[in-house]
mmCIF entry with sequence, helices, sheets and N, C-alpha, C, O atoms, coordinates in Angstrom:
data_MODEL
# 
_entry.id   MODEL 
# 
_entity.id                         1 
_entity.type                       polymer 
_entity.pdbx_number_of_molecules   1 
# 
_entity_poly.entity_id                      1 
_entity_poly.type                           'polypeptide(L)' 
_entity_poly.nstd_linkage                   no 
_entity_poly.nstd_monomer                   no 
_entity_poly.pdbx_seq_one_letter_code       
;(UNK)(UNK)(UNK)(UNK)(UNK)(UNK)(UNK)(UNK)(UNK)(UNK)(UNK)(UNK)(UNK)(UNK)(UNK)(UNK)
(UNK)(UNK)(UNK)(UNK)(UNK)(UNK)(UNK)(UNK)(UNK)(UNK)(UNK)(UNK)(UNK)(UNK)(UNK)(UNK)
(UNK)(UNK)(UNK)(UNK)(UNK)(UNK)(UNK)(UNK)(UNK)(UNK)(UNK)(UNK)(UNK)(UNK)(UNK)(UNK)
(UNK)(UNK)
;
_entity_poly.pdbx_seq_one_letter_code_can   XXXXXXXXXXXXXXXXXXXXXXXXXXXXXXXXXXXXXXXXXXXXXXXXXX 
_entity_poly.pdbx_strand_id                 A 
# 
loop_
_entity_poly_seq.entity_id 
_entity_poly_seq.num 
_entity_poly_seq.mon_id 
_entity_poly_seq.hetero 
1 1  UNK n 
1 2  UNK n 
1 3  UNK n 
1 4  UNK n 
1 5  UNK n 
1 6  UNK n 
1 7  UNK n 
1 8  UNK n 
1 9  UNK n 
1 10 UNK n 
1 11 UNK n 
1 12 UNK n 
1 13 UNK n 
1 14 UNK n 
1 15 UNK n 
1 16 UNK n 
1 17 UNK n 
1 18 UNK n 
1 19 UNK n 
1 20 UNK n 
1 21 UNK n 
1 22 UNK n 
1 23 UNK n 
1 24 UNK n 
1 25 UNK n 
1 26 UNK n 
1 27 UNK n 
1 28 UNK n 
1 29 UNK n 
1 30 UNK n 
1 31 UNK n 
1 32 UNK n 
1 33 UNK n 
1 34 UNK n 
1 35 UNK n 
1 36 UNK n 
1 37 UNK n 
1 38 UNK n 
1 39 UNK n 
1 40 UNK n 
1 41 UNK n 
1 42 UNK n 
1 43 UNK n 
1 44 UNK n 
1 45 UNK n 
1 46 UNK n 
1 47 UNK n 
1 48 UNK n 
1 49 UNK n 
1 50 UNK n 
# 
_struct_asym.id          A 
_struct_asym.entity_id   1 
# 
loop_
_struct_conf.conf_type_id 
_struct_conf.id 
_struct_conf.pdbx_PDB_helix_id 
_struct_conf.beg_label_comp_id 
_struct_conf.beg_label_asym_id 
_struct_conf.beg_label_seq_id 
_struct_conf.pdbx_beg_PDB_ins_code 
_struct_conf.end_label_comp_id 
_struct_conf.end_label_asym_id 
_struct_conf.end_label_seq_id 
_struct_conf.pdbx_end_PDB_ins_code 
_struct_conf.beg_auth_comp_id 
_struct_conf.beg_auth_asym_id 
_struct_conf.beg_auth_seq_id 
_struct_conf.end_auth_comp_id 
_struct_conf.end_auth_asym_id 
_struct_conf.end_auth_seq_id 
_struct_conf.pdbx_PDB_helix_class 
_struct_conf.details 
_struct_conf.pdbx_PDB_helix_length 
HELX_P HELX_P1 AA1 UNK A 2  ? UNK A 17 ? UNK A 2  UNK A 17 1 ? 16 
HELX_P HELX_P2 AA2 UNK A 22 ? UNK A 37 ? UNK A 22 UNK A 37 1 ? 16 
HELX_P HELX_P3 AA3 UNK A 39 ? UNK A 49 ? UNK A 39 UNK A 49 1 ? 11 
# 
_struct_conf_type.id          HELX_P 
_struct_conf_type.criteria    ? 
_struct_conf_type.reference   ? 
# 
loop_
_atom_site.group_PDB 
_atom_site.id 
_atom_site.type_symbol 
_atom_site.label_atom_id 
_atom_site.label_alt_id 
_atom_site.label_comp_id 
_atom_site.label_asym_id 
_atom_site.label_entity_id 
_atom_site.label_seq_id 
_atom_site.pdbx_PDB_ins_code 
_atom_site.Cartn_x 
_atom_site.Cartn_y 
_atom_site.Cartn_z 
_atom_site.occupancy 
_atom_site.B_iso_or_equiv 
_atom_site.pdbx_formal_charge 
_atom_site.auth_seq_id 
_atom_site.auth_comp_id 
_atom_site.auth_asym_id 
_atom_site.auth_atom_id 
_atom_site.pdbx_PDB_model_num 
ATOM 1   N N  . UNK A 1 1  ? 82.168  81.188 99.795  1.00 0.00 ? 1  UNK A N  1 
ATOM 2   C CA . UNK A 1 1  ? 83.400  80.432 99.599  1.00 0.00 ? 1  UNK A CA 1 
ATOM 3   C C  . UNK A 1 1  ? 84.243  81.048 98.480  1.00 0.00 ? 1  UNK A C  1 
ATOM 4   O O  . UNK A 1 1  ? 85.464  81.170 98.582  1.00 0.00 ? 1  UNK A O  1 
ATOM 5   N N  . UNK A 1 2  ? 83.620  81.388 97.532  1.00 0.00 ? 2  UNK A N  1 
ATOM 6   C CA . UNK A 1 2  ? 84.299  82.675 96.571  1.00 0.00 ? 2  UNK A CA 1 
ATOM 7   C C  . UNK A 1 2  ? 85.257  83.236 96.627  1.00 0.00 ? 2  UNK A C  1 
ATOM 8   O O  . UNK A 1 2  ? 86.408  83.202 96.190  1.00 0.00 ? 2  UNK A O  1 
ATOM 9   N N  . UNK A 1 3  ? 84.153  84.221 97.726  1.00 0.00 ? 3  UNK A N  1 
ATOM 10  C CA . UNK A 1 3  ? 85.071  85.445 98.347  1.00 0.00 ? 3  UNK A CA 1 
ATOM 11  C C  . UNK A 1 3  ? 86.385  84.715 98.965  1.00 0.00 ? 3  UNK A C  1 
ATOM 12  O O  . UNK A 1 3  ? 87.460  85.258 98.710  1.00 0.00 ? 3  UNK A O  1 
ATOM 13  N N  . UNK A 1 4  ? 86.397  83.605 99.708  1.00 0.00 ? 4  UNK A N  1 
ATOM 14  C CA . UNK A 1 4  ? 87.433  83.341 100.647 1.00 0.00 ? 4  UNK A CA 1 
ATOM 15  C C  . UNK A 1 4  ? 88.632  82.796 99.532  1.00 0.00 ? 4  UNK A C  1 
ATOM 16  O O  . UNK A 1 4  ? 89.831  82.999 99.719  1.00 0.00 ? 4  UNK A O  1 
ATOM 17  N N  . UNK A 1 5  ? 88.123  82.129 98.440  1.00 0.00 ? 5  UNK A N  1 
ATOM 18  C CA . UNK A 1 5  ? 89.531  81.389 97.869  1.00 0.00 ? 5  UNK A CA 1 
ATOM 19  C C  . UNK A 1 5  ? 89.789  82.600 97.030  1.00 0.00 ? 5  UNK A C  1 
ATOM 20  O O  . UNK A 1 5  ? 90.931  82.535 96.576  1.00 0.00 ? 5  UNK A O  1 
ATOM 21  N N  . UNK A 1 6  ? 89.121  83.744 96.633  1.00 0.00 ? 6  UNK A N  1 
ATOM 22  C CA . UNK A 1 6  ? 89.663  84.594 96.295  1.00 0.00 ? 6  UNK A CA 1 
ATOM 23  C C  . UNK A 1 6  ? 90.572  85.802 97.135  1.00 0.00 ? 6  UNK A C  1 
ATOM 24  O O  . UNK A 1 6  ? 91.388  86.593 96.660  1.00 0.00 ? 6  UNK A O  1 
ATOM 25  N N  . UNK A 1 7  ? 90.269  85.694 98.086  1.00 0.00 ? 7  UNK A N  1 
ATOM 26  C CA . UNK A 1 7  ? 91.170  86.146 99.087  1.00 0.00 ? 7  UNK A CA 1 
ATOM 27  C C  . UNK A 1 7  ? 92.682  85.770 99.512  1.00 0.00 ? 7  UNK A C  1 
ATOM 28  O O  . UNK A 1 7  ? 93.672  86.481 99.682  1.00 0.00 ? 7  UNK A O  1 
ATOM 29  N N  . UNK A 1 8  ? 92.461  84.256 99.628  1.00 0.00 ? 8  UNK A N  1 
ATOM 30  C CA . UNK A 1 8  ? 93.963  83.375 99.539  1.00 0.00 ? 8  UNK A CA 1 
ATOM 31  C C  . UNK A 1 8  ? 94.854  83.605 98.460  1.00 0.00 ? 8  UNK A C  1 
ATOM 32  O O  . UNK A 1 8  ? 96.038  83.906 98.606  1.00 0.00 ? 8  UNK A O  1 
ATOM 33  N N  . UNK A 1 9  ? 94.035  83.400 96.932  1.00 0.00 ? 9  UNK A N  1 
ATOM 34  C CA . UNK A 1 9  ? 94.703  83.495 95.720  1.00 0.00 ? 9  UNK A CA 1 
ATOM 35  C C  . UNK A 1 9  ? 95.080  85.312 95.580  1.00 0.00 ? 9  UNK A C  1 
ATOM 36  O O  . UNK A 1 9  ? 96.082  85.560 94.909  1.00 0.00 ? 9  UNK A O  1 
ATOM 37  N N  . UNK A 1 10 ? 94.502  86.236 96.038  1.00 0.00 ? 10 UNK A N  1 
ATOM 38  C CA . UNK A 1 10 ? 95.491  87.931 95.909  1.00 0.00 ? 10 UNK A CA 1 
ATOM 39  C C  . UNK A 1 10 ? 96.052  87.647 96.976  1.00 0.00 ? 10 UNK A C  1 
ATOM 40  O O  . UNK A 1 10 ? 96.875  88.561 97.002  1.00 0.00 ? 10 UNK A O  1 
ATOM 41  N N  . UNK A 1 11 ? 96.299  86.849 98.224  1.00 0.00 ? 11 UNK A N  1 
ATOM 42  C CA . UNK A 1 11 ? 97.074  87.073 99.343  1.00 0.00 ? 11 UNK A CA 1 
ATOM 43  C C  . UNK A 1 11 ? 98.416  86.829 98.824  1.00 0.00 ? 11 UNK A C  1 
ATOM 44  O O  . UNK A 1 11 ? 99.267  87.718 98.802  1.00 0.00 ? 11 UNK A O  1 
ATOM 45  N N  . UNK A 1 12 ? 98.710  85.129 98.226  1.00 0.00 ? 12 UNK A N  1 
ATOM 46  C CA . UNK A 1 12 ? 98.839  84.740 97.864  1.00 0.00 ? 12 UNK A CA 1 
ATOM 47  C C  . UNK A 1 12 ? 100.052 85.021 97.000  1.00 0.00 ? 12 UNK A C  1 
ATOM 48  O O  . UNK A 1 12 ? 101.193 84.571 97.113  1.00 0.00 ? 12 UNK A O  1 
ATOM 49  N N  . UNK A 1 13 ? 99.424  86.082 95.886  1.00 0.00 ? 13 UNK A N  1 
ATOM 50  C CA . UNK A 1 13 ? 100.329 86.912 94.438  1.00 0.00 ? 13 UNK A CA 1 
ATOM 51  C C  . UNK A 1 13 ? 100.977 87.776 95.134  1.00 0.00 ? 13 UNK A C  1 
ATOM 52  O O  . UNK A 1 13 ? 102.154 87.989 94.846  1.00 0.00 ? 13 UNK A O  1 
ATOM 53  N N  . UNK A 1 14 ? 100.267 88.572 96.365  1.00 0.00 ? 14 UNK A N  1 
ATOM 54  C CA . UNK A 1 14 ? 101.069 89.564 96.606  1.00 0.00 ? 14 UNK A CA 1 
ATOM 55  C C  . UNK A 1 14 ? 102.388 89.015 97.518  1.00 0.00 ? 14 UNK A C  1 
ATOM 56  O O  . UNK A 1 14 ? 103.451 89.636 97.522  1.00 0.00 ? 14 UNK A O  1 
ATOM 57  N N  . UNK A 1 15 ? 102.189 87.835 98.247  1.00 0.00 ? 15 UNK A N  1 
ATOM 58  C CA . UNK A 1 15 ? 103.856 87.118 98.908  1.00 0.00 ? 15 UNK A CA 1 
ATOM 59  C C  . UNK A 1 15 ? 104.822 87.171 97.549  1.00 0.00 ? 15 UNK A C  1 
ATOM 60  O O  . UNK A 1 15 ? 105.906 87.697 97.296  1.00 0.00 ? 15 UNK A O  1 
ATOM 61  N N  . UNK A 1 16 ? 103.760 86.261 96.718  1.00 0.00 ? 16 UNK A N  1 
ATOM 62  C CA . UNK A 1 16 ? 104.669 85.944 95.689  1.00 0.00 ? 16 UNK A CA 1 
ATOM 63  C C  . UNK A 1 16 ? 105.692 87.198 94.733  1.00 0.00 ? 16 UNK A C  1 
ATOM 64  O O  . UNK A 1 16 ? 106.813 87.149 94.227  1.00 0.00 ? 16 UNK A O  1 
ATOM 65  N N  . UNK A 1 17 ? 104.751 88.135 94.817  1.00 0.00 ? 17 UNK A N  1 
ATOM 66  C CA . UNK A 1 17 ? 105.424 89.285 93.466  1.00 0.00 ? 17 UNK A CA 1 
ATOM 67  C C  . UNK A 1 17 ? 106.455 90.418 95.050  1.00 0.00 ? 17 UNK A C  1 
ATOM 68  O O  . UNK A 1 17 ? 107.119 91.428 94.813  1.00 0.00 ? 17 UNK A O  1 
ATOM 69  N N  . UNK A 1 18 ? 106.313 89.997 96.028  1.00 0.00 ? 18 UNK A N  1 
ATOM 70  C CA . UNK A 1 18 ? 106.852 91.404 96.870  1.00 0.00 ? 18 UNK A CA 1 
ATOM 71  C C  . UNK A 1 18 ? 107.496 90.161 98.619  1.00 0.00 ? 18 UNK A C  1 
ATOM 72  O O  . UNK A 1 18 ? 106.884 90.262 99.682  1.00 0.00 ? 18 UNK A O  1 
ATOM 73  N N  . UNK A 1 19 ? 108.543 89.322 98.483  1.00 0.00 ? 19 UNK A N  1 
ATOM 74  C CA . UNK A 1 19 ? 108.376 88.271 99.146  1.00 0.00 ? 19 UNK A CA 1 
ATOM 75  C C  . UNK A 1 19 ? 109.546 88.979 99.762  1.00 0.00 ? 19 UNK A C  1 
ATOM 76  O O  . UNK A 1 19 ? 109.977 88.316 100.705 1.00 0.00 ? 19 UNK A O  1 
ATOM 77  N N  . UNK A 1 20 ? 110.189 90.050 99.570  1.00 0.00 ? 20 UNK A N  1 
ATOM 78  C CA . UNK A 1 20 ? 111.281 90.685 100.613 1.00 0.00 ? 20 UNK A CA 1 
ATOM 79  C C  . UNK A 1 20 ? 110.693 92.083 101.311 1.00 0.00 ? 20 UNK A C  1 
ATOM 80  O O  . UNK A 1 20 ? 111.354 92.954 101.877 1.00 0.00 ? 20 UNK A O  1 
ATOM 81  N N  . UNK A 1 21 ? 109.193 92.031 101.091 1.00 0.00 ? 21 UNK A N  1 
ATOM 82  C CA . UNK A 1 21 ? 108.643 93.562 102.188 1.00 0.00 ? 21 UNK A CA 1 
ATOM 83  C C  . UNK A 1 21 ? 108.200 92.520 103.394 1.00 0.00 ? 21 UNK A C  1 
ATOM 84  O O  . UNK A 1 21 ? 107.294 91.715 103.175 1.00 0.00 ? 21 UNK A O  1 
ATOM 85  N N  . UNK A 1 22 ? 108.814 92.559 104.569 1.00 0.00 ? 22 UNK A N  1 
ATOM 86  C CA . UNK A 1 22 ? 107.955 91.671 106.327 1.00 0.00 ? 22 UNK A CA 1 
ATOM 87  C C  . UNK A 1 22 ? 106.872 91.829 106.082 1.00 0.00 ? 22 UNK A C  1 
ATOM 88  O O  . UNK A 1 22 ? 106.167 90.899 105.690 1.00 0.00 ? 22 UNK A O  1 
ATOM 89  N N  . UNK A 1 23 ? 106.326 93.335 106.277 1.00 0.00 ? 23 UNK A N  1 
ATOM 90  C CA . UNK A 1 23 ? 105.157 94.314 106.237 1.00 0.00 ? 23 UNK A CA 1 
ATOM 91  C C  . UNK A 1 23 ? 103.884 93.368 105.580 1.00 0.00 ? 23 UNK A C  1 
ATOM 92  O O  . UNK A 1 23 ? 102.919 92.938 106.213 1.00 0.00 ? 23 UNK A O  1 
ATOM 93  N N  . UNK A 1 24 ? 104.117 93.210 104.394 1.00 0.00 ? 24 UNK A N  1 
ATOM 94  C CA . UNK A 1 24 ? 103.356 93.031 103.385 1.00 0.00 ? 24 UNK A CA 1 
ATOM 95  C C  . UNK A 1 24 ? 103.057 91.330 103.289 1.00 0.00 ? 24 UNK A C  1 
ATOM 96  O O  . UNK A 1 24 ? 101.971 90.872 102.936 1.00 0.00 ? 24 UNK A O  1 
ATOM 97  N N  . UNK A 1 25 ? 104.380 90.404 103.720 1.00 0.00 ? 25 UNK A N  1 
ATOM 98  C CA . UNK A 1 25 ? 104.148 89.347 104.092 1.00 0.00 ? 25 UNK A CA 1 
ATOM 99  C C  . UNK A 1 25 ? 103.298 88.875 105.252 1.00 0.00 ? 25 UNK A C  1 
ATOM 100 O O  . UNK A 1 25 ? 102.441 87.994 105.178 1.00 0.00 ? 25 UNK A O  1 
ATOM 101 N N  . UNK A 1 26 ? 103.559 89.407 106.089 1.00 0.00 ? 26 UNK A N  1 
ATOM 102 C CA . UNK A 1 26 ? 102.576 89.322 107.343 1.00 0.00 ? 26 UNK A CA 1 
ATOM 103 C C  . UNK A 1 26 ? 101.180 89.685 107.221 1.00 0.00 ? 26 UNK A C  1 
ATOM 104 O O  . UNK A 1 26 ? 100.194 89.038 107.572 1.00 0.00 ? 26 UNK A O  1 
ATOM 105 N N  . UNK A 1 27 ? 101.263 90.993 106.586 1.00 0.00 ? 27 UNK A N  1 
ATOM 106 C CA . UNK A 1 27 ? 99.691  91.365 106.102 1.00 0.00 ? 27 UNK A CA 1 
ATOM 107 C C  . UNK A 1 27 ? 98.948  90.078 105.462 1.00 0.00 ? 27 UNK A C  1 
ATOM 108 O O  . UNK A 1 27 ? 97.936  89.556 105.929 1.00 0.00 ? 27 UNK A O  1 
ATOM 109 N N  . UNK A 1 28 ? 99.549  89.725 104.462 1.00 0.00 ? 28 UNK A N  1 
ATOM 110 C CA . UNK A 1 28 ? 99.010  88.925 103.486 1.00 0.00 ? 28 UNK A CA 1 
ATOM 111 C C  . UNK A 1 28 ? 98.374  86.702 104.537 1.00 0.00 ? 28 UNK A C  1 
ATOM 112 O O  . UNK A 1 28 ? 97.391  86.000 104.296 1.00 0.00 ? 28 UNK A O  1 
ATOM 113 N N  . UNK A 1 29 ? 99.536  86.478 105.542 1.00 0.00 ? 29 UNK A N  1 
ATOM 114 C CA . UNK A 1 29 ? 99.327  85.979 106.220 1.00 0.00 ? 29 UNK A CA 1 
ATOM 115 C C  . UNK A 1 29 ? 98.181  86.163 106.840 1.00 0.00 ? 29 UNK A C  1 
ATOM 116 O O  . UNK A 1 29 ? 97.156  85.510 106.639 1.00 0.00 ? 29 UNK A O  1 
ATOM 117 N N  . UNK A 1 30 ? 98.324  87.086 107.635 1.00 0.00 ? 30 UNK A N  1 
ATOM 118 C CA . UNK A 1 30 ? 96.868  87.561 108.780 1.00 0.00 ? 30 UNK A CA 1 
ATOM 119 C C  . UNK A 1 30 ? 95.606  87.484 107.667 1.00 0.00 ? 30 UNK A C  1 
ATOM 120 O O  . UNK A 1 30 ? 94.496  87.407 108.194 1.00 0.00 ? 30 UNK A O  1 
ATOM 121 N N  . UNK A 1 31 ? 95.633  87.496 106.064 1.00 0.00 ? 31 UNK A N  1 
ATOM 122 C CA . UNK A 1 31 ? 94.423  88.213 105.698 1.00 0.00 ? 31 UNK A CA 1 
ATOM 123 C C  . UNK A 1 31 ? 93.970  86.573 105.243 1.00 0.00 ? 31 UNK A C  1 
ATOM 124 O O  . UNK A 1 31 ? 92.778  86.281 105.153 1.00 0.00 ? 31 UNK A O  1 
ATOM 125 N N  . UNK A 1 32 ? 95.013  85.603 104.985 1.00 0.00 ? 32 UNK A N  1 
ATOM 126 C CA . UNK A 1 32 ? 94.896  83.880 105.048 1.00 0.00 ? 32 UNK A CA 1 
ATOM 127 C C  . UNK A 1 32 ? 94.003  83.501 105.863 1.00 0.00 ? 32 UNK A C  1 
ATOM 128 O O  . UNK A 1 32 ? 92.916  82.962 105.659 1.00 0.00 ? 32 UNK A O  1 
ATOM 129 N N  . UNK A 1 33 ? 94.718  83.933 107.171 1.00 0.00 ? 33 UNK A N  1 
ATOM 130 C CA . UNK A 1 33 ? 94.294  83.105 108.550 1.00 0.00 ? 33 UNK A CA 1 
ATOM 131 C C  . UNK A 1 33 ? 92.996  83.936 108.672 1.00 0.00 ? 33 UNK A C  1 
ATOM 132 O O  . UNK A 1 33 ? 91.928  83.369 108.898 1.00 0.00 ? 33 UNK A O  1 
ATOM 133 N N  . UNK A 1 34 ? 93.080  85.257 108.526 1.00 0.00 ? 34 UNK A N  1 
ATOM 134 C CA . UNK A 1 34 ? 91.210  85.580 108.262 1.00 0.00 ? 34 UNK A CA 1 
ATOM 135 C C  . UNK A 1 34 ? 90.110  84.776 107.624 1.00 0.00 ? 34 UNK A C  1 
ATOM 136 O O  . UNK A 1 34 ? 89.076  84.221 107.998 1.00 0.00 ? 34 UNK A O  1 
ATOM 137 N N  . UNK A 1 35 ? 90.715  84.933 106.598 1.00 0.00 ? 35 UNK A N  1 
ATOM 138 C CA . UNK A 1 35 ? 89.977  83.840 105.318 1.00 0.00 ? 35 UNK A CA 1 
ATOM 139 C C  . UNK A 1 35 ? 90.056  82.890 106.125 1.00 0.00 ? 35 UNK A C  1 
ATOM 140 O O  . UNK A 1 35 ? 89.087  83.063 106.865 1.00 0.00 ? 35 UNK A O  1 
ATOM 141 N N  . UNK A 1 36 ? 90.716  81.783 106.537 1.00 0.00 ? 36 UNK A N  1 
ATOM 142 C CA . UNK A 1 36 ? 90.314  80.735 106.748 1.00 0.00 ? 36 UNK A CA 1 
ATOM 143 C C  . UNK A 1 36 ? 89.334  80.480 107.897 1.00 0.00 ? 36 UNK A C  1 
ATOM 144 O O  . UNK A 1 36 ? 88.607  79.489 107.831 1.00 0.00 ? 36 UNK A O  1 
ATOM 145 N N  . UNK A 1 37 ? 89.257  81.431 109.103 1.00 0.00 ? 37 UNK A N  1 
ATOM 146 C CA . UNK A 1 37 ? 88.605  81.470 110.427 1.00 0.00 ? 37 UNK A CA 1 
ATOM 147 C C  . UNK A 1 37 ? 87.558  82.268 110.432 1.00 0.00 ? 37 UNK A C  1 
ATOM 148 O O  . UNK A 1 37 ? 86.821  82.382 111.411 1.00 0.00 ? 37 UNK A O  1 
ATOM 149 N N  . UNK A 1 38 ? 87.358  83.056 109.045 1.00 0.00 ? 38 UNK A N  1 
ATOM 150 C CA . UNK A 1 38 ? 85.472  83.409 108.885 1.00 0.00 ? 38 UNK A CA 1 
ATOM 151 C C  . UNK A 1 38 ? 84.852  82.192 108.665 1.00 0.00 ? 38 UNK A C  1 
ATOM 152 O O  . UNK A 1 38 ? 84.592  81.413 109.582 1.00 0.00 ? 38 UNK A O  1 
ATOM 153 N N  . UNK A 1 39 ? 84.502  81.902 107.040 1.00 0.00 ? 39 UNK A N  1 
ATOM 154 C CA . UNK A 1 39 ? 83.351  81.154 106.586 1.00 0.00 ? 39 UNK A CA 1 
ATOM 155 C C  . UNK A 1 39 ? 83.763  79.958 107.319 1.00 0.00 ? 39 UNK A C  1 
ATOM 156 O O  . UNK A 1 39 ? 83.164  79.556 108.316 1.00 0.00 ? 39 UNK A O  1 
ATOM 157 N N  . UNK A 1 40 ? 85.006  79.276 106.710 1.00 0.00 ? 40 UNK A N  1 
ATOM 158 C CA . UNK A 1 40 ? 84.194  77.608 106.934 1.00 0.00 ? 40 UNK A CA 1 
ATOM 159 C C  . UNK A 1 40 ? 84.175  77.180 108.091 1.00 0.00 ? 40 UNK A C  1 
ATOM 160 O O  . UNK A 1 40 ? 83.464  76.232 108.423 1.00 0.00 ? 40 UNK A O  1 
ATOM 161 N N  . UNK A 1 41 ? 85.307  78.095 109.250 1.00 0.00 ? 41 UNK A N  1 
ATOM 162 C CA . UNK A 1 41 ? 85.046  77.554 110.615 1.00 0.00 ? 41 UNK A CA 1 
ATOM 163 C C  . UNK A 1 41 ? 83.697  77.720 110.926 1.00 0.00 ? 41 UNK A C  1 
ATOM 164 O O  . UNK A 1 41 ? 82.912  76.820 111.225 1.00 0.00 ? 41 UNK A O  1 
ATOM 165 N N  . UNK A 1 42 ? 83.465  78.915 110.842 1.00 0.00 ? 42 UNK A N  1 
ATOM 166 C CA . UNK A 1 42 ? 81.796  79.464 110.954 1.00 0.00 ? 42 UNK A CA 1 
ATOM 167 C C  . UNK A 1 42 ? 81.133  78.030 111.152 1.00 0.00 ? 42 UNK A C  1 
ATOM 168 O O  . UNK A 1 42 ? 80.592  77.416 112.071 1.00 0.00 ? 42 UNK A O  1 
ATOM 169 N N  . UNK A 1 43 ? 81.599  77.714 109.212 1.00 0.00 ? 43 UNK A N  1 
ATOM 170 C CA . UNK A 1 43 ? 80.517  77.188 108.755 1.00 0.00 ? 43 UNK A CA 1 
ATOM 171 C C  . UNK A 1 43 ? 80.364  75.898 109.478 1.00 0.00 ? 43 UNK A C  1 
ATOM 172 O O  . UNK A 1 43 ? 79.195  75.521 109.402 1.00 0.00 ? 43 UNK A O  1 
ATOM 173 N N  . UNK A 1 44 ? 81.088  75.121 110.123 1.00 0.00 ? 44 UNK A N  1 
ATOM 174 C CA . UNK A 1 44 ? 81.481  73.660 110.177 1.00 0.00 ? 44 UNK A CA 1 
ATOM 175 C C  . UNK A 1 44 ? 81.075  73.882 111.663 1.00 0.00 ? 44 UNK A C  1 
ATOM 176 O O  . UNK A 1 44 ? 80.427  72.984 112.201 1.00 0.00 ? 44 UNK A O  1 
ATOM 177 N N  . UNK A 1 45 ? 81.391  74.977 112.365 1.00 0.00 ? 45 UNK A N  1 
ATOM 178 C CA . UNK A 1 45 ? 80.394  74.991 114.086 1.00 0.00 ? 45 UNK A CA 1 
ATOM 179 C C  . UNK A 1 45 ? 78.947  75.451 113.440 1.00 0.00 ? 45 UNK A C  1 
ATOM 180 O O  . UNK A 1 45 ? 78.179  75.097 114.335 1.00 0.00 ? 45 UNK A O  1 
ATOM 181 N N  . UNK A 1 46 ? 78.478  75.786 112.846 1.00 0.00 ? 46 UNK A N  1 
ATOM 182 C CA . UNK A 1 46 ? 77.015  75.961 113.124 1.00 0.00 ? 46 UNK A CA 1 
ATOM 183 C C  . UNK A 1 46 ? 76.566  74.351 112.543 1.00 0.00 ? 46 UNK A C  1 
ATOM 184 O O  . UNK A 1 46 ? 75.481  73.845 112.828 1.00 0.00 ? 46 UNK A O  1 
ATOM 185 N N  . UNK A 1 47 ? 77.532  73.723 111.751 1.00 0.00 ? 47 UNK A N  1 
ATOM 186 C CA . UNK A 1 47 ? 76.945  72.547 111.711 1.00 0.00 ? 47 UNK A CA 1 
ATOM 187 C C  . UNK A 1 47 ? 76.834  71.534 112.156 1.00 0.00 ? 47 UNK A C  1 
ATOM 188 O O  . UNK A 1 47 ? 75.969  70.748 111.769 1.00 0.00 ? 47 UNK A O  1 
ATOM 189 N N  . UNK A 1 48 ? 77.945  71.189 113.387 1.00 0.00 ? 48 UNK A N  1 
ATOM 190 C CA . UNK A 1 48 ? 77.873  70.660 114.423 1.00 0.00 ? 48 UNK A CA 1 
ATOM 191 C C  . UNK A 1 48 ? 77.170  71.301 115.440 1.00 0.00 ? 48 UNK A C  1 
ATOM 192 O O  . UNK A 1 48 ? 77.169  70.460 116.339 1.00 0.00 ? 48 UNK A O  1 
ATOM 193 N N  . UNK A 1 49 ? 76.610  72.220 115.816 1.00 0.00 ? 49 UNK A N  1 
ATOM 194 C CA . UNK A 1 49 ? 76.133  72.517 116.695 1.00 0.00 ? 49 UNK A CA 1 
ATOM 195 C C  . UNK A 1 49 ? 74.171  72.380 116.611 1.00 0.00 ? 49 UNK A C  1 
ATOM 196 O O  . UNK A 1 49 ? 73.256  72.326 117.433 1.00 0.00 ? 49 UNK A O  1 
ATOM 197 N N  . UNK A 1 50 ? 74.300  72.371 115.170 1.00 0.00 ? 50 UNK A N  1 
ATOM 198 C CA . UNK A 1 50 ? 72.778  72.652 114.966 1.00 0.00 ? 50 UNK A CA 1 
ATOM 199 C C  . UNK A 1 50 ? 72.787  70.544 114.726 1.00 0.00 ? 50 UNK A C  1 
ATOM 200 O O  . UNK A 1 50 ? 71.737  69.944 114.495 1.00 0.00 ? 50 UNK A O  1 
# 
């Protein structure tokens, strides 16, 4: 879980400090929606499932 809110929080700085590159906005998006659709989705189907 670390890793992931640390992922959001540099995604995050970099919208914030560079919010007129698309490129870099979108990157930073996709690397969110990563973060969010590894661990805890993961985590929350293996726990309904088990």
């Amino acid at each position: 879980m670390k890793k992931t809110l640390g992922t959001i929080v540099t995604a995050a700085a970099v919208v914030l400090l560079t919010d007129t590159a698309e490129v870099v906005g979108a990157f930073a998006l996709y690397t969110i929606l990563m973060a969010l659709f590894t661990n805890p989705v993961i985590d929350a189907v293996k726990n309904i499932v088990t």
